[in-house]
Biopython code that builds the backbone (N, CA, C, O; Angstrom):
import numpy as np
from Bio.PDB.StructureBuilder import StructureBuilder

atoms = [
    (1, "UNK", "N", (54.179, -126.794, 121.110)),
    (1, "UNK", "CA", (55.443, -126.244, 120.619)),
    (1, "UNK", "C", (56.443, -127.374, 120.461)),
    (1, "UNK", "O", (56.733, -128.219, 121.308)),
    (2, "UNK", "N", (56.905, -127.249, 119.271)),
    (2, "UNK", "CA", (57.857, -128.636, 119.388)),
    (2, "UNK", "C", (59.012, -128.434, 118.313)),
    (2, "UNK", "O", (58.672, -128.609, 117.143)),
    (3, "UNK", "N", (60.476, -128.051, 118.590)),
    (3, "UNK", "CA", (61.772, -128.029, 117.969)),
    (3, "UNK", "C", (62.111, -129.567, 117.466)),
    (3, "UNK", "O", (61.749, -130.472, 118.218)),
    (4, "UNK", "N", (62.874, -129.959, 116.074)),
    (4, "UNK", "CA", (63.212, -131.409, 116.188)),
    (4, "UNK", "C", (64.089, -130.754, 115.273)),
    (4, "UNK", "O", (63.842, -130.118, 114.249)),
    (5, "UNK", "N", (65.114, -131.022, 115.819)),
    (5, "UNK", "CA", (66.799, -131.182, 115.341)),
    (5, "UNK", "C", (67.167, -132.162, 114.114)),
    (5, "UNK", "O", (66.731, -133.310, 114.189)),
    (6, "UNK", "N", (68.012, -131.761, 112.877)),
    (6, "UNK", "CA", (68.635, -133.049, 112.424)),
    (6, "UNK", "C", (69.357, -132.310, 111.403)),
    (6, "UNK", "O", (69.172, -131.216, 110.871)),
    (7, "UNK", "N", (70.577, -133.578, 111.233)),
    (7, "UNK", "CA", (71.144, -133.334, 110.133)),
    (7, "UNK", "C", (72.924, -133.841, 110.530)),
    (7, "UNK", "O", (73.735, -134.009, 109.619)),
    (8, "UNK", "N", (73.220, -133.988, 111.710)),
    (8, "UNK", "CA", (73.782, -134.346, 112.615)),
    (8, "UNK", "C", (74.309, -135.930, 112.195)),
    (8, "UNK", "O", (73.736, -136.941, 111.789)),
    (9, "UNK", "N", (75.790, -135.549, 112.540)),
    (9, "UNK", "CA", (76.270, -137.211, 111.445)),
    (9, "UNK", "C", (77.685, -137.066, 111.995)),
    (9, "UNK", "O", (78.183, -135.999, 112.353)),
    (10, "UNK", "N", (78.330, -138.368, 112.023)),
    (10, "UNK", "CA", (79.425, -138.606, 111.883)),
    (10, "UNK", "C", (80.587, -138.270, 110.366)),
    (10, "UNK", "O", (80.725, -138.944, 109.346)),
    (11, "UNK", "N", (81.490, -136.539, 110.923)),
    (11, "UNK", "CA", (82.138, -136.502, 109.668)),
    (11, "UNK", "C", (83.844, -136.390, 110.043)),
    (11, "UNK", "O", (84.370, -136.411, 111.156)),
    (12, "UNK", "N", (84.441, -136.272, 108.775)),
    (12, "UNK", "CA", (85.472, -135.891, 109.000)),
    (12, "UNK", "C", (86.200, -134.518, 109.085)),
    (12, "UNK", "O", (85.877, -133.514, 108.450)),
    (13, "UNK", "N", (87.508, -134.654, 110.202)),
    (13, "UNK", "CA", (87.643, -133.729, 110.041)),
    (13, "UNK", "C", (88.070, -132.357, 108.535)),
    (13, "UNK", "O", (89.198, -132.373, 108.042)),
    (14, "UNK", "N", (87.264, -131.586, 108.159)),
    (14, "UNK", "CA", (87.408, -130.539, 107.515)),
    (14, "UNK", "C", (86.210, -130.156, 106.411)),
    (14, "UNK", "O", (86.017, -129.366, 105.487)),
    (15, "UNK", "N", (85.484, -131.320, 107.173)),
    (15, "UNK", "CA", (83.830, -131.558, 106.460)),
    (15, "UNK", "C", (83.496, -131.011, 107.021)),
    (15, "UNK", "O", (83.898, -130.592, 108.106)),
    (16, "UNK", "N", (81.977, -130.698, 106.014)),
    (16, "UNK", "CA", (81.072, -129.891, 106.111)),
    (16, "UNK", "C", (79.571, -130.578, 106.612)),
    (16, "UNK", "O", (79.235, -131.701, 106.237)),
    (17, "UNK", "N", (78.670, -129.669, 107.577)),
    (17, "UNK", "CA", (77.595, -130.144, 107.915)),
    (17, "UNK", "C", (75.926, -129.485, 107.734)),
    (17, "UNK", "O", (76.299, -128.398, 108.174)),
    (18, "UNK", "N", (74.945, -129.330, 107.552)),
    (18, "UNK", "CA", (74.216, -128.650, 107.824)),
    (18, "UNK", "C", (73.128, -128.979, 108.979)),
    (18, "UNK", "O", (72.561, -129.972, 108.523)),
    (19, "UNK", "N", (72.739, -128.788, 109.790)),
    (19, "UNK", "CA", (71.627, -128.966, 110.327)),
    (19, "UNK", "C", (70.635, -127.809, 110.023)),
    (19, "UNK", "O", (70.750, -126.737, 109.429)),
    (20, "UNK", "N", (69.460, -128.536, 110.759)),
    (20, "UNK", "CA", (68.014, -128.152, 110.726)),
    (20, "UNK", "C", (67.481, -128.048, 111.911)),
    (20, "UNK", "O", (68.035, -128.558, 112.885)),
    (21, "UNK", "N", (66.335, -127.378, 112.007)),
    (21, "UNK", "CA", (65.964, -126.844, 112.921)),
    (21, "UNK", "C", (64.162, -126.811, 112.373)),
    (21, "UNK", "O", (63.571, -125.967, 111.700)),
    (22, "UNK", "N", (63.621, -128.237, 113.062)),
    (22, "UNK", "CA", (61.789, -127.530, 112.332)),
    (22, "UNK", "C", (61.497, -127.375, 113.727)),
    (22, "UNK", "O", (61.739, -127.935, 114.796)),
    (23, "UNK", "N", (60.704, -126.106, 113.148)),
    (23, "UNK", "CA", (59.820, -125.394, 114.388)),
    (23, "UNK", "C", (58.297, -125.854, 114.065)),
    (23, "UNK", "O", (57.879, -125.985, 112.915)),
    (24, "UNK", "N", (57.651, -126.044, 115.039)),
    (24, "UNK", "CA", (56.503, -126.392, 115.018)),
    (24, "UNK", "C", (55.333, -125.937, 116.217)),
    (24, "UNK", "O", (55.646, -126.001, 117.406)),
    (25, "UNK", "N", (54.000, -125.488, 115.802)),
    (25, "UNK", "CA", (52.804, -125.399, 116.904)),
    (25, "UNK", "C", (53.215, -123.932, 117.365)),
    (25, "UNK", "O", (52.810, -123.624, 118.486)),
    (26, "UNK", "N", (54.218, -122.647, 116.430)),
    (26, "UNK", "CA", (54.033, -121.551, 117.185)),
    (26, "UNK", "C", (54.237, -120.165, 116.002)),
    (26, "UNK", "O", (53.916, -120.444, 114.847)),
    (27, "UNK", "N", (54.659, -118.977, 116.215)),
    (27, "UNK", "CA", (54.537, -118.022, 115.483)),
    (27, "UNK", "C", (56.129, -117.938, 115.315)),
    (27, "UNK", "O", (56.911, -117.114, 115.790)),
    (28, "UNK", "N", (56.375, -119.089, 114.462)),
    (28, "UNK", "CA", (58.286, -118.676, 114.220)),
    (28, "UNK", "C", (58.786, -117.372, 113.683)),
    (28, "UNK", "O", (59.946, -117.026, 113.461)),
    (29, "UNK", "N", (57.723, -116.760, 113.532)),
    (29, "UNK", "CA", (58.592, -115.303, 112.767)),
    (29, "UNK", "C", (58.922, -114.571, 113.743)),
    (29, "UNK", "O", (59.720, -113.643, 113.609)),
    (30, "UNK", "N", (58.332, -114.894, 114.921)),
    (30, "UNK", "CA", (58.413, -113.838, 116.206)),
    (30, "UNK", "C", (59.056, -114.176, 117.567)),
    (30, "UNK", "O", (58.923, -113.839, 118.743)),
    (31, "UNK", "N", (60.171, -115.389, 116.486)),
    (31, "UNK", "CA", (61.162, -115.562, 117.639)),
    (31, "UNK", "C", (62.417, -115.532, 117.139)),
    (31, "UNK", "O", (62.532, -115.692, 115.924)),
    (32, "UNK", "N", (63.426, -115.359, 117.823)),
    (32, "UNK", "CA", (64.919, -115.179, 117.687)),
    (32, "UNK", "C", (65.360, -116.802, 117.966)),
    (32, "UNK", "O", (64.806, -117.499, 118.817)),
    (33, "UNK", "N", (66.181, -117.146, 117.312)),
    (33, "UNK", "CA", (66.206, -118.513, 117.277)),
    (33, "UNK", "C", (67.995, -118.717, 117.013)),
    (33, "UNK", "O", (68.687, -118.235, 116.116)),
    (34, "UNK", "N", (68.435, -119.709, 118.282)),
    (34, "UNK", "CA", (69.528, -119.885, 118.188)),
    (34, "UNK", "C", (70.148, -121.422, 118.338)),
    (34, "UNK", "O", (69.412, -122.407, 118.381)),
    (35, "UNK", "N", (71.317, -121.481, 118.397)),
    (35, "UNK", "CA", (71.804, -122.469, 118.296)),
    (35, "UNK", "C", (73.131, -122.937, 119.294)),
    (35, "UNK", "O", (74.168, -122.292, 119.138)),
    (36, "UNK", "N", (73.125, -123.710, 120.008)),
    (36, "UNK", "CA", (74.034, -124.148, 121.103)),
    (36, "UNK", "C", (74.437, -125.420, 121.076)),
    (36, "UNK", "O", (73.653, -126.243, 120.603)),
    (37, "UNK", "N", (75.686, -125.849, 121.553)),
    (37, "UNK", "CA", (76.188, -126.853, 121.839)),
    (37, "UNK", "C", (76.329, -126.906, 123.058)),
    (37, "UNK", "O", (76.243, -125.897, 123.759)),
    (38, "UNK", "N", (76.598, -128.226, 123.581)),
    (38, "UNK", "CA", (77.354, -129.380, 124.794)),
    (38, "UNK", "C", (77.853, -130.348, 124.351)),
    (38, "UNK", "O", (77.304, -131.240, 123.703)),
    (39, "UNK", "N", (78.940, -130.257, 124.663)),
    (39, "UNK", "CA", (80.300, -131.486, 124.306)),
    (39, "UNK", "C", (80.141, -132.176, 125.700)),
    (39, "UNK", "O", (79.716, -131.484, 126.625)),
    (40, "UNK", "N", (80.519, -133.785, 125.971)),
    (40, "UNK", "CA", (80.325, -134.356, 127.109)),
    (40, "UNK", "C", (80.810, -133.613, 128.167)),
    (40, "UNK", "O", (80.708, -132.483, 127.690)),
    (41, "UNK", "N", (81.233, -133.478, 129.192)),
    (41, "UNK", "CA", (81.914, -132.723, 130.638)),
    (41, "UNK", "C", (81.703, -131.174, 130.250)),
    (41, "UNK", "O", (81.993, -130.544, 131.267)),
    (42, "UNK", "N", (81.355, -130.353, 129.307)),
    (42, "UNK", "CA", (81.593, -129.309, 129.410)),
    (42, "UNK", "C", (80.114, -128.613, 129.365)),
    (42, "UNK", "O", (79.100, -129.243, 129.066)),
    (43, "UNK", "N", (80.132, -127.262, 129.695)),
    (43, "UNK", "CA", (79.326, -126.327, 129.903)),
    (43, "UNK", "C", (78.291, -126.133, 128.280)),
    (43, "UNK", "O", (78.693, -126.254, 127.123)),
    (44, "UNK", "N", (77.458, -125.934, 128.576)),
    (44, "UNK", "CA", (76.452, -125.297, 127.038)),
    (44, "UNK", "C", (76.880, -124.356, 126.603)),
    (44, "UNK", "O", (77.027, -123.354, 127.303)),
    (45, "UNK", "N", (77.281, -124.399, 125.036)),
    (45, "UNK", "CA", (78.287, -122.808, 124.683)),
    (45, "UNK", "C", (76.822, -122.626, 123.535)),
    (45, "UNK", "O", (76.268, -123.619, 123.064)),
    (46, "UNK", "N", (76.332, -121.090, 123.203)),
    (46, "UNK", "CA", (75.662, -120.562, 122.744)),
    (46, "UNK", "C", (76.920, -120.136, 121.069)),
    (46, "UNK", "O", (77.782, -119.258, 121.047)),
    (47, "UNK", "N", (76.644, -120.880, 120.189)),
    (47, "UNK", "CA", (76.832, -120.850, 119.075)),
    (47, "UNK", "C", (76.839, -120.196, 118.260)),
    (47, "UNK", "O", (77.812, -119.701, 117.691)),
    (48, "UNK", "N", (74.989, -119.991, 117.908)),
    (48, "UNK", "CA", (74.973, -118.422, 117.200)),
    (48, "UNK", "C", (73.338, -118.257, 117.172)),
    (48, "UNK", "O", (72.391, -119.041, 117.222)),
    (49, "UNK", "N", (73.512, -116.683, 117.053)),
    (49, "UNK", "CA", (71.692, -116.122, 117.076)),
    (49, "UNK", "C", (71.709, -115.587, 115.645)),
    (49, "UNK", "O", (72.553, -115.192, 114.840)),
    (50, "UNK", "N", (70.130, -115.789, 115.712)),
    (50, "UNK", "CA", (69.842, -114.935, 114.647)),
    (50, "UNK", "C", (68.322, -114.438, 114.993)),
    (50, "UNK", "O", (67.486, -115.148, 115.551)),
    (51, "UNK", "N", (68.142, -113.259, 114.615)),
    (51, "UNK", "CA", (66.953, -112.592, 114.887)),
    (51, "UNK", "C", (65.887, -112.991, 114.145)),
    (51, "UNK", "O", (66.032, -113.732, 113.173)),
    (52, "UNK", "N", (64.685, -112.522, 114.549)),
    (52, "UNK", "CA", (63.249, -112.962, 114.154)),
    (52, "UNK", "C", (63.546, -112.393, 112.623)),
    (52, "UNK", "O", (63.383, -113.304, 111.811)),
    (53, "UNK", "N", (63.808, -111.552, 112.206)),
    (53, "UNK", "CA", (63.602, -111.322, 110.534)),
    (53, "UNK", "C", (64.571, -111.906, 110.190)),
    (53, "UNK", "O", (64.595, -111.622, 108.992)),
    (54, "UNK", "N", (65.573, -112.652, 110.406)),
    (54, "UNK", "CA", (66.395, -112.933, 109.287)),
    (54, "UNK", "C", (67.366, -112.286, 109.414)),
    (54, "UNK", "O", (68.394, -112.929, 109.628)),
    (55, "UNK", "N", (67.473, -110.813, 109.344)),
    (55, "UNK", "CA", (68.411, -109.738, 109.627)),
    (55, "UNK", "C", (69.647, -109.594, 109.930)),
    (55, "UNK", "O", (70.455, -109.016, 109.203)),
    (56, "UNK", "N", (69.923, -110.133, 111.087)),
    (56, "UNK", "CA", (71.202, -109.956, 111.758)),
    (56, "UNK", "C", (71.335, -111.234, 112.613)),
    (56, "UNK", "O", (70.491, -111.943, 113.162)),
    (57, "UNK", "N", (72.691, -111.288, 112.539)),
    (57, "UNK", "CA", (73.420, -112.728, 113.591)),
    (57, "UNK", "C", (74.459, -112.271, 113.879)),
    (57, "UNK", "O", (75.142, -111.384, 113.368)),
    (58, "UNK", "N", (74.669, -113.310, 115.287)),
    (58, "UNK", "CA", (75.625, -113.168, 115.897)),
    (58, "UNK", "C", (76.518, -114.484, 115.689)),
    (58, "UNK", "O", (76.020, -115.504, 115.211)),
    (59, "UNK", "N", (78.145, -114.391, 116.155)),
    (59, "UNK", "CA", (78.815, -116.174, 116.550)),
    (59, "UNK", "C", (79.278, -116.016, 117.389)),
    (59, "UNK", "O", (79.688, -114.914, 117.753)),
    (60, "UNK", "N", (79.397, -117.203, 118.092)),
    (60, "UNK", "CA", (80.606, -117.174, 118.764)),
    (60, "UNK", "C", (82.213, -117.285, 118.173)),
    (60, "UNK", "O", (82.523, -117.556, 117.013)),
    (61, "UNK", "N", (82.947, -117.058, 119.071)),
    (61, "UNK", "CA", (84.298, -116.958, 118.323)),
    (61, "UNK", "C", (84.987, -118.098, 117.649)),
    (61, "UNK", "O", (85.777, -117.953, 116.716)),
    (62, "UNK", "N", (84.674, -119.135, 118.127)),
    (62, "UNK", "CA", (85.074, -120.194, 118.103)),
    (62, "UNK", "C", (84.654, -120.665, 116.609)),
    (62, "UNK", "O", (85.278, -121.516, 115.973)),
    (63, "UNK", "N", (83.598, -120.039, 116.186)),
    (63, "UNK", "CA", (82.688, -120.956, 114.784)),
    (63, "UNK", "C", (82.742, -119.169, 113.875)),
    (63, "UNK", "O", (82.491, -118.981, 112.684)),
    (64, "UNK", "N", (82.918, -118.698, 114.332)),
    (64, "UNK", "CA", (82.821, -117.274, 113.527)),
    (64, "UNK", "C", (83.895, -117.179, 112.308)),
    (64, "UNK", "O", (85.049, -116.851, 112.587)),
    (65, "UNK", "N", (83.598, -117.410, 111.202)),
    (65, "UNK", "CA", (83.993, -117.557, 109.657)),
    (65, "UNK", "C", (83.797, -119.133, 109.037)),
    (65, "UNK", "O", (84.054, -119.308, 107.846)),
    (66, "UNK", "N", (83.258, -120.469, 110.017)),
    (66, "UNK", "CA", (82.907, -121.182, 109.731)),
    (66, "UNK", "C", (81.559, -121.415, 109.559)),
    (66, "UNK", "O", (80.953, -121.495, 108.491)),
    (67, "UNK", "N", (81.170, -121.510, 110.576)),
    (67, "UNK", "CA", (79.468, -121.626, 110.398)),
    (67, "UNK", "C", (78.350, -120.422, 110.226)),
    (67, "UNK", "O", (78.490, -119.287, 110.681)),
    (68, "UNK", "N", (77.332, -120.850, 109.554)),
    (68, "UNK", "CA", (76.660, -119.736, 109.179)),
    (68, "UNK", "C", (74.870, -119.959, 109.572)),
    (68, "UNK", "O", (74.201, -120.837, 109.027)),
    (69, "UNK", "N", (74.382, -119.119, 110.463)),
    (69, "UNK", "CA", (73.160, -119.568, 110.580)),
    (69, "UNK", "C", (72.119, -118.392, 109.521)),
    (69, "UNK", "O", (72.197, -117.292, 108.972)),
    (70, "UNK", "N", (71.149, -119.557, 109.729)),
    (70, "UNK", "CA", (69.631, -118.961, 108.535)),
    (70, "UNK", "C", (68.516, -119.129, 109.311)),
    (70, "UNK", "O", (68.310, -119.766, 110.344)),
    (71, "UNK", "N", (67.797, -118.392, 108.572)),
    (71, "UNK", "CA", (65.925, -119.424, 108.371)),
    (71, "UNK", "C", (65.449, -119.351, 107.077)),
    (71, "UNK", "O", (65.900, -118.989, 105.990)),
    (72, "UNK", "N", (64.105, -119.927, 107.624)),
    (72, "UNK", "CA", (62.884, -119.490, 106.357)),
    (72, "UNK", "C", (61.903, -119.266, 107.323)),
    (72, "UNK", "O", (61.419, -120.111, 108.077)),
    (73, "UNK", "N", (61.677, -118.248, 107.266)),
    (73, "UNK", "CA", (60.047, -118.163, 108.093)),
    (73, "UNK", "C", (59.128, -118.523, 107.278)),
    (73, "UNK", "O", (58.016, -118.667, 107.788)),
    (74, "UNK", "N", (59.241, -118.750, 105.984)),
    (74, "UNK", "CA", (57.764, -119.386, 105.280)),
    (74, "UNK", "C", (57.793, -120.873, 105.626)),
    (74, "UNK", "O", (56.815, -121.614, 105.530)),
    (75, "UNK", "N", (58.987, -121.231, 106.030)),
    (75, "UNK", "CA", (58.931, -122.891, 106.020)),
    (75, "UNK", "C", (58.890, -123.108, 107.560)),
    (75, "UNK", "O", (58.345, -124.123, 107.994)),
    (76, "UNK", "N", (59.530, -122.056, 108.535)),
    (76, "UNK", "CA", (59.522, -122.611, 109.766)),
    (76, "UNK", "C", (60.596, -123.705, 110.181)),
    (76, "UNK", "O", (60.642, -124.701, 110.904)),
    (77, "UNK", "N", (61.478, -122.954, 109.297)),
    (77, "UNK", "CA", (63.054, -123.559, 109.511)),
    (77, "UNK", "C", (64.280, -123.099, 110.066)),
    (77, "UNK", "O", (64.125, -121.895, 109.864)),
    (78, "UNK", "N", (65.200, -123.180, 110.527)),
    (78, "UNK", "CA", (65.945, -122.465, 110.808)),
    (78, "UNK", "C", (67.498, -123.591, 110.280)),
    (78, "UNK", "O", (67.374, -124.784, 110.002)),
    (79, "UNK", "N", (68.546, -122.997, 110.262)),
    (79, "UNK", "CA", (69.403, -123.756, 109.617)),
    (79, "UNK", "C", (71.073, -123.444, 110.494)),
    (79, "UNK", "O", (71.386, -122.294, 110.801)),
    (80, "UNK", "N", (71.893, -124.512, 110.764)),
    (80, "UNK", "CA", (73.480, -123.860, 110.638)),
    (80, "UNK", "C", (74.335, -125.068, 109.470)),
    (80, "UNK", "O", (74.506, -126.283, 109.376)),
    (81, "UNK", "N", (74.622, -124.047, 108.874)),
    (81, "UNK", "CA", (75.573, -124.521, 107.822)),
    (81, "UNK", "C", (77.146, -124.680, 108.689)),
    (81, "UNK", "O", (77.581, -123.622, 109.142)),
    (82, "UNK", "N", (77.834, -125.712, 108.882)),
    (82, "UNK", "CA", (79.247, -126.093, 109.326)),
    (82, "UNK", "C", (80.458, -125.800, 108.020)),
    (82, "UNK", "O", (80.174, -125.706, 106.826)),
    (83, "UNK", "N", (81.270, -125.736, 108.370)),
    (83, "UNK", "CA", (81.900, -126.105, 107.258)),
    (83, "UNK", "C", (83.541, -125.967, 108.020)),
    (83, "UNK", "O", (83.744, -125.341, 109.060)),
    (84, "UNK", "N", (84.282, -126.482, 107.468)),
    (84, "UNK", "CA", (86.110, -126.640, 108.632)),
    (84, "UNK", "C", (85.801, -127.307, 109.708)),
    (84, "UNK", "O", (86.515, -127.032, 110.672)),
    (85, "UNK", "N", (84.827, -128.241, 109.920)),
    (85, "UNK", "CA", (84.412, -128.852, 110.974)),
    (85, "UNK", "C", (85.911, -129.493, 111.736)),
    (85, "UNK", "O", (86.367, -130.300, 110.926)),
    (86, "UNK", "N", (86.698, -129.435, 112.808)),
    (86, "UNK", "CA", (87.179, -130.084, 113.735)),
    (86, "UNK", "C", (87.208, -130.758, 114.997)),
    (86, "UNK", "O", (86.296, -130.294, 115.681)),
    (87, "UNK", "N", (87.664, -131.396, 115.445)),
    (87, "UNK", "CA", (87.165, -132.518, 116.661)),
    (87, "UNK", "C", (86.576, -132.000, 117.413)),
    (87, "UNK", "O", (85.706, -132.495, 118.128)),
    (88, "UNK", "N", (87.106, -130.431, 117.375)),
    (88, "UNK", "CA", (86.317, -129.477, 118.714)),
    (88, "UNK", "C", (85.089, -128.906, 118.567)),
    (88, "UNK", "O", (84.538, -128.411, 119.550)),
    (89, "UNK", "N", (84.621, -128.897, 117.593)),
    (89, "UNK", "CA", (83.175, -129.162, 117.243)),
    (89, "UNK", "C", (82.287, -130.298, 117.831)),
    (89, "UNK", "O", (81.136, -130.148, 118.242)),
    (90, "UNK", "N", (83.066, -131.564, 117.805)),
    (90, "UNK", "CA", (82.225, -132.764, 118.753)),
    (90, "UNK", "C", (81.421, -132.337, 119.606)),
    (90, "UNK", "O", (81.829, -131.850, 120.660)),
    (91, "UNK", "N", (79.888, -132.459, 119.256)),
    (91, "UNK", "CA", (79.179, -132.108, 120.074)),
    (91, "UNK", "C", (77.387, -132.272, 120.245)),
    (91, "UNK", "O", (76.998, -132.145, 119.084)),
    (92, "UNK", "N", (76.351, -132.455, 120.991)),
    (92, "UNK", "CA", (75.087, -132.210, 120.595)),
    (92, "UNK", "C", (74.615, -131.108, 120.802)),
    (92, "UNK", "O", (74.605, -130.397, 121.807)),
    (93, "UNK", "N", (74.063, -130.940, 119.420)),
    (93, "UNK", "CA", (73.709, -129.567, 119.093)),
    (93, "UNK", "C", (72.118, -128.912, 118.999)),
    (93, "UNK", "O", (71.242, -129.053, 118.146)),
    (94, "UNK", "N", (72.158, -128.253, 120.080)),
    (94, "UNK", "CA", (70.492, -127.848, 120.411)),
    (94, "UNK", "C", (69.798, -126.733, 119.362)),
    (94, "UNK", "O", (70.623, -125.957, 118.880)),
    (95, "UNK", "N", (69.082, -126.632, 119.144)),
    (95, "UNK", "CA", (68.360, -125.444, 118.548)),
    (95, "UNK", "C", (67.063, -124.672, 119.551)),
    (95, "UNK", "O", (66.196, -125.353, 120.097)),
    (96, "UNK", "N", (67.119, -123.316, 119.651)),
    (96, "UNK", "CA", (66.237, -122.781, 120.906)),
    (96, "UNK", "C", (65.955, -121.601, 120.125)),
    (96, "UNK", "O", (66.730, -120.979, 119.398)),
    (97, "UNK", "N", (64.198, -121.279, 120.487)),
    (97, "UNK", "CA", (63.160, -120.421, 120.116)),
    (97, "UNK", "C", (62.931, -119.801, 121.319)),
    (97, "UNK", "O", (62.545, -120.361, 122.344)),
    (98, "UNK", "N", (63.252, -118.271, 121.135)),
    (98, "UNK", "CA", (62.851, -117.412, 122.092)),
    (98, "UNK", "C", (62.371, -115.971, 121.951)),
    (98, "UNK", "O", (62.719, -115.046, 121.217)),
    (99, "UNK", "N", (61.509, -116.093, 122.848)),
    (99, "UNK", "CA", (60.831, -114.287, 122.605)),
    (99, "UNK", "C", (60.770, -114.062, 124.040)),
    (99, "UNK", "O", (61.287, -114.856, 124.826)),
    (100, "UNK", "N", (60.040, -112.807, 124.489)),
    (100, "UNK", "CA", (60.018, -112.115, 125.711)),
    (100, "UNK", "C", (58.694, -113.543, 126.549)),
    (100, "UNK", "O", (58.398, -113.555, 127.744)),
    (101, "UNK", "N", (58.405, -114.086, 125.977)),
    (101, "UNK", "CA", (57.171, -114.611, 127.206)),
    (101, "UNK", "C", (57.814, -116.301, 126.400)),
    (101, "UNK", "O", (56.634, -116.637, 126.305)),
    (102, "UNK", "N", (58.215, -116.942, 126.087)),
    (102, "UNK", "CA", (58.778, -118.060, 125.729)),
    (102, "UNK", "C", (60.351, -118.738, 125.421)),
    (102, "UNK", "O", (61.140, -118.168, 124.667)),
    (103, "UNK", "N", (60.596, -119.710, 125.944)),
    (103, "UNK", "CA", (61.838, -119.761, 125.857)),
    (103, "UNK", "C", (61.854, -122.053, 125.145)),
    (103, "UNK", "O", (61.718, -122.772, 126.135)),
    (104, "UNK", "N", (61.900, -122.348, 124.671)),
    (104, "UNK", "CA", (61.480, -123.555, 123.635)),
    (104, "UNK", "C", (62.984, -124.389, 122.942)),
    (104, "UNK", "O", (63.595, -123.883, 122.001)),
    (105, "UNK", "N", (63.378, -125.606, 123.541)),
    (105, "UNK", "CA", (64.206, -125.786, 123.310)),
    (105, "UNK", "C", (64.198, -127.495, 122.443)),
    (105, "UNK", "O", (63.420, -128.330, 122.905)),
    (106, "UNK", "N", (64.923, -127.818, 121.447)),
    (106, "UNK", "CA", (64.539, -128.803, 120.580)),
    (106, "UNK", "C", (65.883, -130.074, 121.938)),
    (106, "UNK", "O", (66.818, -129.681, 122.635)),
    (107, "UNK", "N", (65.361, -131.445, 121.772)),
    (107, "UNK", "CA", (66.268, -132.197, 122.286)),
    (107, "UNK", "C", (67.858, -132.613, 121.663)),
    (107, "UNK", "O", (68.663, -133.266, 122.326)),
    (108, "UNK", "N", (68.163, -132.040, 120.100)),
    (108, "UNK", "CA", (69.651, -131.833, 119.808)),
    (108, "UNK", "C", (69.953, -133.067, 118.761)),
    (108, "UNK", "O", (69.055, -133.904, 118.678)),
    (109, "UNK", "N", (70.625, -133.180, 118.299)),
    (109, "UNK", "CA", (71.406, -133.663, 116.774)),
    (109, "UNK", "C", (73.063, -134.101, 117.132)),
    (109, "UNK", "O", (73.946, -133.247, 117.217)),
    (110, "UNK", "N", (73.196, -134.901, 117.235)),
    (110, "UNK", "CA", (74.421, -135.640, 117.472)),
    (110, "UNK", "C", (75.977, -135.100, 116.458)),
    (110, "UNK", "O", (76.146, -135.953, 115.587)),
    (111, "UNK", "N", (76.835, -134.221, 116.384)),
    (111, "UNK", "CA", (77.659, -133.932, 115.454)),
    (111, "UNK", "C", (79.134, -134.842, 115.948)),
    (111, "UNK", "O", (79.435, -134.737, 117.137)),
    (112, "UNK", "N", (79.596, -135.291, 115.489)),
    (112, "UNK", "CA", (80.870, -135.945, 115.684)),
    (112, "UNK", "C", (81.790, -136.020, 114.692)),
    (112, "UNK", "O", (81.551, -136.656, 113.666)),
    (113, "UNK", "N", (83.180, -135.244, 114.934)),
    (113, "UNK", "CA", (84.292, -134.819, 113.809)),
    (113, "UNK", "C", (85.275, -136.107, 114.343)),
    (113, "UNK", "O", (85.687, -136.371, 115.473)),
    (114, "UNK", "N", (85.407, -136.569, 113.459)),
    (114, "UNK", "CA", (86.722, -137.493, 113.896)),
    (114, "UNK", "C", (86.956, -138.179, 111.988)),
    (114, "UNK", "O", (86.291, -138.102, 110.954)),
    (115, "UNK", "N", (88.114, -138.732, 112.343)),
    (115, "UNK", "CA", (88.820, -140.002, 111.378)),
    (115, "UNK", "C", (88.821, -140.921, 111.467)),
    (115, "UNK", "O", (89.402, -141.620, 110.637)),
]
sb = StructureBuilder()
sb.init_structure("model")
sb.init_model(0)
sb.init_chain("A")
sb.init_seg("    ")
for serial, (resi, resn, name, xyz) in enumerate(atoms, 1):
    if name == "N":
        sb.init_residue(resn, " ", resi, " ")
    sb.init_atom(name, np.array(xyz, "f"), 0.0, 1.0, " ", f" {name:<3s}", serial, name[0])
structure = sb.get_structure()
């Protein structure tokens, strides 16, 4: 099983970002797959879900009318589109595959908003 993060870059503030999310070695259609940050000193904030079909997502408040998560289950991708990016976004950004008997977490993508 193996998550690898990217897309993750140094932007400015009110830029836009996308990351990626390849899933690999499992049955990605049959996991709910989300997306989290950690900014240095602070706690892991859970970003946003999205369910095994595609279907439905959730945000957090903080990114809710900015960022937008996806997949492709034919490709075994999963995606968050950024966009109004601000400093408070600074952060590495994990991507995690989960179902009832697995829980699969990628090592994260470096995002940094500054001028």
């Amino acid at each position: 099983v193996q998550l690898v993060e990217s897309g993750g870059d140094l932007v400015q503030p009110g830029g836009s970002l996308r990351l990626s999310c390849d899933c690999r070695g499992f049955t990605f259609s049959r996991f709910g797959v989300s997306w989290y940050r950690q900014a240095p000193g602070k706690e892991r904030e859970l970003v946003a879900i999205i369910i095994s079909s595609g279907s439905r997502s959730t945000y957090a408040d903080s990114v809710k009318g900015r960022f937008t998560i996806s997949r492709d289950n034919a490709k075994n991708m999963a995606y968050l589109q950024m966009n109004s990016l601000g400093p408070e976004d600074t952060a590495v950004y994990l991507c995690n595959a989960r179902n009832s008997l697995y829980d699969c977490w990628g090592r994260g993508t470096q995002v940094t908003v500054s001028s």
